[in-house]
C-alpha positions as CSV (number, residue, x, y, z in Angstrom):
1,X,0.2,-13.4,-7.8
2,X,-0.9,-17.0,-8.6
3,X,-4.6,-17.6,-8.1
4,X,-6.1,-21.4,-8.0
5,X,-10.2,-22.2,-8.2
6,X,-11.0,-25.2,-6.8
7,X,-14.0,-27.1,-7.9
8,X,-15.7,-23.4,-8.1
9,X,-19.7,-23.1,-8.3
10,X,-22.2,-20.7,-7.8
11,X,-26.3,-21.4,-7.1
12,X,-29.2,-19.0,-6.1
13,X,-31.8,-20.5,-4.7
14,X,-31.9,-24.3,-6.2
15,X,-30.3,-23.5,-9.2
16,X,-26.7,-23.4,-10.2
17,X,-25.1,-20.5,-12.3
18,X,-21.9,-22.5,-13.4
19,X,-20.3,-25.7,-11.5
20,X,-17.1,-27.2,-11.3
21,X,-14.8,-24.6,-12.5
22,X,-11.2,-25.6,-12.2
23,X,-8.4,-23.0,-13.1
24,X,-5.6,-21.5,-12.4
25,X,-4.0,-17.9,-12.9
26,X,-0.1,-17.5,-13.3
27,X,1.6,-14.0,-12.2
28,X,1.3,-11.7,-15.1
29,X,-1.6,-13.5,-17.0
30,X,-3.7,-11.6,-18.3
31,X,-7.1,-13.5,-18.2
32,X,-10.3,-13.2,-20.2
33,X,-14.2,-14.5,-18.5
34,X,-16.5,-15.1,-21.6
35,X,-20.0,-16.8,-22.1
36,X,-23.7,-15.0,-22.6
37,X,-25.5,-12.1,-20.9
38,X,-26.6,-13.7,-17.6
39,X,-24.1,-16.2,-17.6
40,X,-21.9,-15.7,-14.1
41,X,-19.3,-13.8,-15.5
42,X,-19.5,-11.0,-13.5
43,X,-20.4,-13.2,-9.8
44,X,-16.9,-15.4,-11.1
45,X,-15.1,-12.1,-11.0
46,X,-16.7,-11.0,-7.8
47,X,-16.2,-14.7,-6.3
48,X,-12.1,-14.5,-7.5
49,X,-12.1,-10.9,-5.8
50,X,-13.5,-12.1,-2.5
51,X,-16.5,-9.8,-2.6
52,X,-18.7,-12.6,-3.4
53,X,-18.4,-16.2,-1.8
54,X,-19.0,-19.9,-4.0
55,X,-21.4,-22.1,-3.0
56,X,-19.0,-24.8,-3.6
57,X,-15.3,-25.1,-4.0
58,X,-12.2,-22.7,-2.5
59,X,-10.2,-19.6,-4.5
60,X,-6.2,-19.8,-2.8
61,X,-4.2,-16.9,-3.7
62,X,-0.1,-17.9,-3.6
63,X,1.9,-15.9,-1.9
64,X,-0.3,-16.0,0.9
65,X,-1.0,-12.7,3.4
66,X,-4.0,-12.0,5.5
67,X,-4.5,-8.9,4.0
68,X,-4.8,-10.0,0.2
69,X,-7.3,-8.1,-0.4
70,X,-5.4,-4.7,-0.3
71,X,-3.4,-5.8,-3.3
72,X,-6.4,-5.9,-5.5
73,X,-8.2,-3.4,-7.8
74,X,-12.0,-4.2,-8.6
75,X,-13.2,-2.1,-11.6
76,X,-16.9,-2.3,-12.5
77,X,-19.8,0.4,-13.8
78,X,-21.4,-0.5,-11.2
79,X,-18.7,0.3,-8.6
80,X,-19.4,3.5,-5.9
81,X,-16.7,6.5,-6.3
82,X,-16.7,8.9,-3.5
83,X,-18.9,12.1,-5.1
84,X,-18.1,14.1,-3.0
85,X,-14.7,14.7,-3.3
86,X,-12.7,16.5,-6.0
87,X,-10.0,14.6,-8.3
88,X,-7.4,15.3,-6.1
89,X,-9.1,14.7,-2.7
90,X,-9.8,11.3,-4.6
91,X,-6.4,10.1,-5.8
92,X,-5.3,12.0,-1.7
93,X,-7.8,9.3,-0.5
94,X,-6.8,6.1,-2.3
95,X,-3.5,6.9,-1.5
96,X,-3.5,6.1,1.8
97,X,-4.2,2.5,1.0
98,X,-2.1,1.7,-1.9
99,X,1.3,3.6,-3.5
100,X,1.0,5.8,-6.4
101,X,3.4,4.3,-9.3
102,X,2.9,8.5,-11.2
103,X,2.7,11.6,-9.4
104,X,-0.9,12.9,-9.4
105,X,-0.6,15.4,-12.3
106,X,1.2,12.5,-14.7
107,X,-1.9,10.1,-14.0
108,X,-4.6,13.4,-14.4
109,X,-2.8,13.4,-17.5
110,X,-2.5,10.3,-18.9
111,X,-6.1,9.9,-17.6
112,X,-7.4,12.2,-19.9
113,X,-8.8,14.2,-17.1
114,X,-6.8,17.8,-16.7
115,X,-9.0,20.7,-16.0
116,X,-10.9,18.5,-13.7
117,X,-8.7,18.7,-11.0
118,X,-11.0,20.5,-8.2
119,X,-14.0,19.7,-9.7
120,X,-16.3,17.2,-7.1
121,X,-16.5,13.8,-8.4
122,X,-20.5,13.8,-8.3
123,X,-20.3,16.7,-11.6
124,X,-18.1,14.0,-13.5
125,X,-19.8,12.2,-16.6
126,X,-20.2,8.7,-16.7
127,X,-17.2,8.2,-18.6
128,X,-15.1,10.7,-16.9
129,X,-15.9,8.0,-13.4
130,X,-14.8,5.4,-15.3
131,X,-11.8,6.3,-16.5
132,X,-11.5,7.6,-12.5
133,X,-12.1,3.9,-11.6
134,X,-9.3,2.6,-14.0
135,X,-6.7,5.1,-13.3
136,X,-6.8,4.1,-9.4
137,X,-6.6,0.4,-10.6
138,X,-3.5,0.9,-13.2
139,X,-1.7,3.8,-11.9
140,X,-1.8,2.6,-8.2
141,X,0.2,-0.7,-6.8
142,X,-2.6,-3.3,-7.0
143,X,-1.1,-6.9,-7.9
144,X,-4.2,-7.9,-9.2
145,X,-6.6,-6.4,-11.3
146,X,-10.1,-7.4,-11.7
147,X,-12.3,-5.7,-14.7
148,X,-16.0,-6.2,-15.2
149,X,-17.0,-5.1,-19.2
150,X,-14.1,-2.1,-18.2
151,X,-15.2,0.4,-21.0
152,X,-18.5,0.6,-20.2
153,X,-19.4,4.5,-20.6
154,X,-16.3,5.1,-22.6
155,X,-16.9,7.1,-25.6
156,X,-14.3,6.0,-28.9
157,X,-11.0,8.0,-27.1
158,X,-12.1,6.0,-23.8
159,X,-11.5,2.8,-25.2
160,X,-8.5,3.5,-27.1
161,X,-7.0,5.1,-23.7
162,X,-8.0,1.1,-22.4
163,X,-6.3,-0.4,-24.7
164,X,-3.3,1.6,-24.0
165,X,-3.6,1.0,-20.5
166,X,-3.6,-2.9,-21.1
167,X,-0.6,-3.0,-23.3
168,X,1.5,-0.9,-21.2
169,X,0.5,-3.5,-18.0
170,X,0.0,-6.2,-19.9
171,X,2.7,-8.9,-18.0
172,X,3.4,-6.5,-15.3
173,X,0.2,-6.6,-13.6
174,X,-2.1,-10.2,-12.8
175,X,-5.3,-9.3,-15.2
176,X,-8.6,-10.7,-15.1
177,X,-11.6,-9.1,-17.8
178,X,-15.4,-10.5,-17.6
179,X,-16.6,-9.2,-21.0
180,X,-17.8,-10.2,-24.1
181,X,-16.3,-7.6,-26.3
182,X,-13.5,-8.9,-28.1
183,X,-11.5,-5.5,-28.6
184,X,-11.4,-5.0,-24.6
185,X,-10.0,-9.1,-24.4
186,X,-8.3,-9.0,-27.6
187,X,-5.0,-9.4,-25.5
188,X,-5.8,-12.1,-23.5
189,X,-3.8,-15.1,-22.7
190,X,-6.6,-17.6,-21.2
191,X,-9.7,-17.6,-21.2
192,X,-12.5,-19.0,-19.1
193,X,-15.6,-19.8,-21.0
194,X,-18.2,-20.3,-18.1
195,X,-20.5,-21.9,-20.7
196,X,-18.4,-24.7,-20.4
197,X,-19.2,-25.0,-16.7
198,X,-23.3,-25.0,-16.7
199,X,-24.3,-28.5,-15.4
């Protein structure tokens, strides 16, 4: 999937975040957002996802379909799970929408998460929900993948499971990070620096 921004910028109120942002996404890039706390990186993300609309400028995603947004996967600590199912209710659920590219006990597995099969998502840990919110991003048939700061409540194993995830996808999968932590961007083949775009 090849993703254009147009002249992209962002204001609240009378103020612009970031301004003029031209950039372009390749199939298979895997794409890094950078620049300070408070910066935009997270409302670019959620403005390249559709969730969040600019204030100036146009996103065009090549090929084109009117239902786009089905092919992406939006994974942020602030995203909502569904608490009250189990595991398996959960991956039952998302399934529906998108394909499964594992059967369910391979992606338990290599999500880290057996033994919590039948237990109700709202009993998870924080980290156990994130790694929930990745696995339906990586280990279902999203063309785009959209992470904000993606290890956020990952304890050491979390993050070495991300990193795993990323290298086995890396090329495969269109990837786009907001984050400023270089070991969860360390793969990245562009990167936008929104600092760059402040006017």
């Amino acid at each position: 999937m090849k993703i254009e921004l147009v002249n992209i910028g962002k204001k609240y109120n009378r103020n612009w975040i970031f301004k003029g942002l031209n950039f372009i996404v390749e199939s298979g890039d895997l794409v890094s957002i950078t620049g300070h706390n408070g910066s935009g990186k997270s409302t670019l993300l959620q403005i390249i996802s559709g969730f969040n609309t600019p204030s100036k400028g146009s996103v065009t995603y090549t090929p084109v379909s009117p239902d786009i947004q089905t092919s992406f996967a939006f994974v942020a600590p602030y995203q909502h799970v569904i608490e009250e199912f189990t595991l398996v209710e959960h991956l039952e659920f998302h399934s529906q929408f998108k394909q499964p590219l594992r059967s369910f006990p391979e992606i338990i597995e290599q999500s880290g998460l057996i033994g919590s099969e039948q237990k109700i998502i709202k009993e998870f840990s924080s980290g156990m929900k994130q790694r929930l919110r990745l696995a339906l991003a990586f280990f279902f048939d999203s063309k785009l993948i959209l992470l904000d700061e993606p290890t956020s409540n990952l304890d050491k194993s979390g993050e070495e499971w991300y990193q795993n995830l990323i290298l086995q996808f890396k090329g495969s999968k269109t990837i786009i990070i907001a984050s400023n932590q270089d070991f969860e961007i360390k793969e990245a083949t562009k990167n936008i620096f929104i600092e760059n775009f402040k006017q």
